[in-house]
One Martini backbone bead per residue (centre of mass of N, CA, C, O) as a GRO file, in nm:
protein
  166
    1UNK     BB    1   8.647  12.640   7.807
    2UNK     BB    2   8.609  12.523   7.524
    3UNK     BB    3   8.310  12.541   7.532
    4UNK     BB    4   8.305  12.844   7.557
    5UNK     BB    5   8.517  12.966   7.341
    6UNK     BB    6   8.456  12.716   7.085
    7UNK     BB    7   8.195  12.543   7.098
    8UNK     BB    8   8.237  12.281   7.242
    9UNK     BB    9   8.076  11.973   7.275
   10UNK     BB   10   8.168  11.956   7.607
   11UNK     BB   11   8.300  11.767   7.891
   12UNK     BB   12   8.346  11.663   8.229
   13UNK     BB   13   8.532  11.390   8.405
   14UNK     BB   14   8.505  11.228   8.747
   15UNK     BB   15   8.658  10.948   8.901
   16UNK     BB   16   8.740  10.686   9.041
   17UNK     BB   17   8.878  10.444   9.113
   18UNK     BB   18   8.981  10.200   8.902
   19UNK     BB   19   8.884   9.884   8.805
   20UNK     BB   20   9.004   9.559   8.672
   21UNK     BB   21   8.994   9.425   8.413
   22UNK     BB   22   9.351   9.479   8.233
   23UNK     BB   23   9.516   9.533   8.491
   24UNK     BB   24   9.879   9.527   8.507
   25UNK     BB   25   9.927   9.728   8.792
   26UNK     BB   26  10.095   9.606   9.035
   27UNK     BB   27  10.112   9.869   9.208
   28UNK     BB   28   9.830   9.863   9.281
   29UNK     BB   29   9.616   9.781   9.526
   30UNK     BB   30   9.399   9.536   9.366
   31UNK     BB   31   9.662   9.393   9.143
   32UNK     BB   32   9.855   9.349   9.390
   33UNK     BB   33   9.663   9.187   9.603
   34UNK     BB   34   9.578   8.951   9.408
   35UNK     BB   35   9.844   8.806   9.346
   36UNK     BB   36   9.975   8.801   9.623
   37UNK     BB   37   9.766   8.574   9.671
   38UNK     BB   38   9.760   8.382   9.423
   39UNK     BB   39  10.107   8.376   9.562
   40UNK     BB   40  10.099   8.349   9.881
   41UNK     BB   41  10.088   8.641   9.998
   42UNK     BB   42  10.090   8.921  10.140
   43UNK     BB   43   9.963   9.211  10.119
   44UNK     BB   44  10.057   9.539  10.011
   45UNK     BB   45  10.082   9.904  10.227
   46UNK     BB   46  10.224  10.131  10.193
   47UNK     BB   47  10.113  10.253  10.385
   48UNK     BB   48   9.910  10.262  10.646
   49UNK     BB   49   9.571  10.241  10.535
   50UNK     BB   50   9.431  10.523  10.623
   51UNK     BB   51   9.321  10.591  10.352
   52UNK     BB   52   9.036  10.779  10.119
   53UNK     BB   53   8.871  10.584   9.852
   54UNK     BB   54   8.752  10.561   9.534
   55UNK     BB   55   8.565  10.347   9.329
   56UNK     BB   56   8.524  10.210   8.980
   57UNK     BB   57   8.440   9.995   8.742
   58UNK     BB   58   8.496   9.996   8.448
   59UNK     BB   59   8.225   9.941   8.337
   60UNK     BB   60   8.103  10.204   8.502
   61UNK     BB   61   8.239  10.363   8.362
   62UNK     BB   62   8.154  10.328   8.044
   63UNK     BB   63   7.858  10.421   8.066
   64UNK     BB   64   7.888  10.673   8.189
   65UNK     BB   65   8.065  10.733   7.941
   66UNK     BB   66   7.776  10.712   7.753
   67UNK     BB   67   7.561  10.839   7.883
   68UNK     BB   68   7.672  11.140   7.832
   69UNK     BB   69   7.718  11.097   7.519
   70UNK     BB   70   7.393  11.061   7.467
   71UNK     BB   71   7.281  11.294   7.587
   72UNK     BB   72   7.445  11.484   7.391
   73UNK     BB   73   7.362  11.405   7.109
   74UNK     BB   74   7.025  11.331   7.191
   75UNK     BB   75   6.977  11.642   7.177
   76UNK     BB   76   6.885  11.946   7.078
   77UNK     BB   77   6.894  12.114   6.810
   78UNK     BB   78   7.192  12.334   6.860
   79UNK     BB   79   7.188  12.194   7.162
   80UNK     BB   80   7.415  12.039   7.382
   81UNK     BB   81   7.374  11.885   7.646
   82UNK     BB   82   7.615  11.939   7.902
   83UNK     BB   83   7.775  12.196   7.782
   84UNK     BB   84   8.050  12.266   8.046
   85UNK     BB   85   8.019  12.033   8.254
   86UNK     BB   86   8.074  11.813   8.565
   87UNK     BB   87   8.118  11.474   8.631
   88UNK     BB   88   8.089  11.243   8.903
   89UNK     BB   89   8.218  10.915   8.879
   90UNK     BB   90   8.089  10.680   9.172
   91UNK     BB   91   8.048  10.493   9.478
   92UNK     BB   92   8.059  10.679   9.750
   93UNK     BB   93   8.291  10.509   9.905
   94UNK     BB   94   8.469  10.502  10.177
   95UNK     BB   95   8.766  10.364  10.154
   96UNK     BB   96   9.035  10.186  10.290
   97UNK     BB   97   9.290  10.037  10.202
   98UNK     BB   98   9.246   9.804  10.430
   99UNK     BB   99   8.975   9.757  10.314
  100UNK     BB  100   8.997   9.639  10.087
  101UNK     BB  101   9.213   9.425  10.094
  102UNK     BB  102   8.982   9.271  10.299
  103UNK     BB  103   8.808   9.223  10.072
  104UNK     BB  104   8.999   9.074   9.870
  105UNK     BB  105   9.030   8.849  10.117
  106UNK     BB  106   8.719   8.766  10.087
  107UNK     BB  107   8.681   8.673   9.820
  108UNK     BB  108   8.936   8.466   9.801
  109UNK     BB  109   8.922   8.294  10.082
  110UNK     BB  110   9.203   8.487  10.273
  111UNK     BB  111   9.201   8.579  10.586
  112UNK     BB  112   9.400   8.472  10.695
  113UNK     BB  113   9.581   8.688  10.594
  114UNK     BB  114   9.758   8.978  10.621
  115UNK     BB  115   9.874   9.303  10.595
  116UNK     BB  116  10.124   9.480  10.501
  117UNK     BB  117  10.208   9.759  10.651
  118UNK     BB  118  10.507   9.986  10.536
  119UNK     BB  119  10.454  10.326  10.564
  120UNK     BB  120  10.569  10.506  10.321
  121UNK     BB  121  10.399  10.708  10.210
  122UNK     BB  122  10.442  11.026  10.042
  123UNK     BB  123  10.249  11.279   9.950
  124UNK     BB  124   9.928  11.207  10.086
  125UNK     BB  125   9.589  11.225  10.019
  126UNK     BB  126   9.356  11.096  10.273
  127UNK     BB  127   9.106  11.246  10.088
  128UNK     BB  128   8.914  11.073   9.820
  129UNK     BB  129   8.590  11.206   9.682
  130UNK     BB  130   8.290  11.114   9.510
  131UNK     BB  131   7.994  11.306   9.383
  132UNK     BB  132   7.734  11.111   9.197
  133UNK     BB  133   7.439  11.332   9.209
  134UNK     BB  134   7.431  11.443   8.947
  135UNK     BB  135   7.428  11.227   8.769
  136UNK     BB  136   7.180  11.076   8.935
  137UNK     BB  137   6.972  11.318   8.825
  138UNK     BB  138   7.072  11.419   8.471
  139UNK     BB  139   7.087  11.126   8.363
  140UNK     BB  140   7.040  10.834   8.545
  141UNK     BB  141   7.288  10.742   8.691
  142UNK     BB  142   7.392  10.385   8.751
  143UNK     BB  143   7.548  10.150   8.861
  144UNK     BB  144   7.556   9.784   8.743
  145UNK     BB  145   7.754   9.644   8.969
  146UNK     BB  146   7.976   9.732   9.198
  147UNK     BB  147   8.234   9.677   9.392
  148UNK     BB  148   8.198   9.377   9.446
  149UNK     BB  149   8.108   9.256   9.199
  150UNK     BB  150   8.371   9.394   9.038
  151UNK     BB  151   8.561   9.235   9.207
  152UNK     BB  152   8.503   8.961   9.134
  153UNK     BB  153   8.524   8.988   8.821
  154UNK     BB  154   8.854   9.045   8.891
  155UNK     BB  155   8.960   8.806   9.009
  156UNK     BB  156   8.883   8.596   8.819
  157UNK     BB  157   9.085   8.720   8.603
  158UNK     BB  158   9.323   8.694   8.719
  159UNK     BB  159   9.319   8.395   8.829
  160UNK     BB  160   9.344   8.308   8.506
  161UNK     BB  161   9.583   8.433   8.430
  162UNK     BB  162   9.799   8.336   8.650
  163UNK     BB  163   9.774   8.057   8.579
  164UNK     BB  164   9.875   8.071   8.280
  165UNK     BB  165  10.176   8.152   8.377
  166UNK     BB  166  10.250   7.927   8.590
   0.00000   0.00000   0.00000
C-alpha cells in the first residue's frame, strides 16, 4: 500500500524460516537440535513432529533481499522495477520437523540418538509453504547453498561456539 498510495519505491519479501550460524535462540529446532546434540541429549520435538515447513539458509536469504535491492536500484529512471510486488524466497522443501531433526542427526553422524517427540504444540498450523517461482523467473534469483549445505556450516558453528563454552 504504501508502494501505491505514497509512491514509495518498496517491495514485499516473505521467506521460509531462517536458520544459519548466529541464532541463539535455542527454542528454535534447528539450533536446539544442534545443541541437544552437541551435549549428548536427543533432539526435542515440541509438537507431534509432522508439521509441514520451509526453511531458507541465512546466507541465501540475504542475497535474495539484495538481489531484490539491486535490481530495483538499478531499473530505469523515473520507474523502479517491482515497486509494490511480493516475493517469496524459500528452498520450496516441504520438511516435516521430524525431517530436520533426522537431517540434524544425519549431519552430525548421530543417528543413533532418536527425536523426543513431546506432543504439546497447540494452535500450530500444519503446512507452512513458499512458492519462490516468482523470484526465480523476475529476478533470477537461486538459492547458492541450499537447505543441506546451509545446514552443514549452520552445525559447524554451533559446534565451535559450544566447545568453547564448554
Amino acid at each position: 500500500s504504501y508502494a501505491v498510495s505514497y509512491d514509495l519505491p518498496v517491495a514485499v519479501t516473505r521467506c521460509g524460516n531462517f536458520f544459519g550460524p548466529g541464532d541463539l535462540n535455542f527454542s528454535r529446532i534447528i539450533p536446539g537440535s544442534i545443541r541437544d546434540v552437541i551435549e549428548g541429549r536427543s533432539p526435542v520435538i515440541r509438537s507431534d513432529g509432522t508439521f509441514i515447513r520451509d526453511y531458507i539458509f541465512a546466507e541465501d536469504g540475504a542475497h535474495a533481499y539484495l538481489t531484490l535491492a539491486e535490481q530495483m536500484v538499478e531499473s530505469t529512471p523515473g520507474k523502479v522495477a517491482h515497486t509494490g510486488e511480493a516475493f517469496n524466497f524459500s528452498y520450496g522443501l516441504r520438511l516435516s520437523v521430524k525431517e530436520v531433526v533426522h537431517r540434524v542427526l544425519a549431519v552430525m553422524g548421530r543417528e543413533d540418538l532418536q527425536p523426543e517427540i513431546r506432543n504439546e504444540a497447540s494452535n500450530e498450523i500444519p503446512v507452512q509453504c513458499l512458492d519462490s517461482s516468482k523470484a526465480q523467473k523476475l529476478l533470477n534469483w537461486k538459492p547458492r547453498f541450499g537447505f543441506d549445505q546451509g545446514l552443514k556450516q549452520t552445525v559447524e558453528w554451533y559446534r565451535e561456539l559450544l566447545t568453547q563454552v564448554q
